[in-house]
N, C-alpha and C positions, 0 to 999 in steps of 0.2 A: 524564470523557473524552467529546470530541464524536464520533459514531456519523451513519454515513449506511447507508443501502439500498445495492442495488446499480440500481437506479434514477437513482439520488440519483450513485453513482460513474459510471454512464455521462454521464449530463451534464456532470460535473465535465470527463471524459476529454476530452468532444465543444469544450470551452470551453480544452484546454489544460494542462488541472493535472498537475502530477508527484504520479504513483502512485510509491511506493518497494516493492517487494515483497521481504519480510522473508524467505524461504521459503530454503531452501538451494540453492546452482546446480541441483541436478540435478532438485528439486519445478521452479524455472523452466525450467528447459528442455523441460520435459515441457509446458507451455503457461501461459503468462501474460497480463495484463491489455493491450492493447495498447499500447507506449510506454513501460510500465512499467519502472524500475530495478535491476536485482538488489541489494540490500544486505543479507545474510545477516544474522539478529539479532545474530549474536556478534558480526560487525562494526561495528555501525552507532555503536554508540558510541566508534569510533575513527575515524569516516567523516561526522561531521556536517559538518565542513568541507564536503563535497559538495552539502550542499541550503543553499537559500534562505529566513533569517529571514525575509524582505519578502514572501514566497508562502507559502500553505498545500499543507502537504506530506501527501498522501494516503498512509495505510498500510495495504498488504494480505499475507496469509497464506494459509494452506488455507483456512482456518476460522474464522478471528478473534481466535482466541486469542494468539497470537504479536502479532500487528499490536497486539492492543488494547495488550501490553504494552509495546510499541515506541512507539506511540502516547502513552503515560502518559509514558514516559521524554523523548520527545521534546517535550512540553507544560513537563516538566519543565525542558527546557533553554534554555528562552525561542523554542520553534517554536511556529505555527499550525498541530497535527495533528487529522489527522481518521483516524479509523480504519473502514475500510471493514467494515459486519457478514457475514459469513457467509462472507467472503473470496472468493478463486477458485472453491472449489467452489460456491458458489451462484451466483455470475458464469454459471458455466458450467453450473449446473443452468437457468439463465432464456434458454440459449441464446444469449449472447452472444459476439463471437466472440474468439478470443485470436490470440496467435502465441509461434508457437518457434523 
């Protein structure tokens, strides 16, 4: 599984990339990565129609754990995933900013 910073995801953002954020509506609502797409885990494997084989598709969580998983699956299915490490809460522990 490819693994970026959140360094590494702000640049991505700054350049354009679809973040997918795996969290359930109500973790997004509470605040997310800016841009970012709500697609629930349990959804996402009925929702790939929604992203782009041809782009790499960023995946984030709380915390990594979910994304990484999502991430595996989605490599799985012939995407370009990247899964974001530490997820939101480290996002937001380095002070960056989100929206809700």
């Amino acid at each position: 599984m490819r693994e970026i910073d959140i360094d590494q995801a702000a640049a991505a953002l700054e350049q354009g990339a679809t973040v997918v954020d795996v969290r359930e509506p109500s973790e997004y609502a509470d605040g997310h990565l800016p841009g970012a797409v709500n697609i629930p885990m349990g959804q996402l494997p009925g929702r790939t129609d929604e992203l782009d084989k041809e782009t790499t598709t960023y995946v984030v969580c709380a915390s990594g754990n979910r994304s990484g998983a999502m991430t595996d699956f989605l490599t799985g299915s012939g995407f370009d995933a990247v899964n974001i490490a530490g997820g939101t809460s480290a996002w937001i522990r380095a002070g960056r900013p989100t929206e809700k």
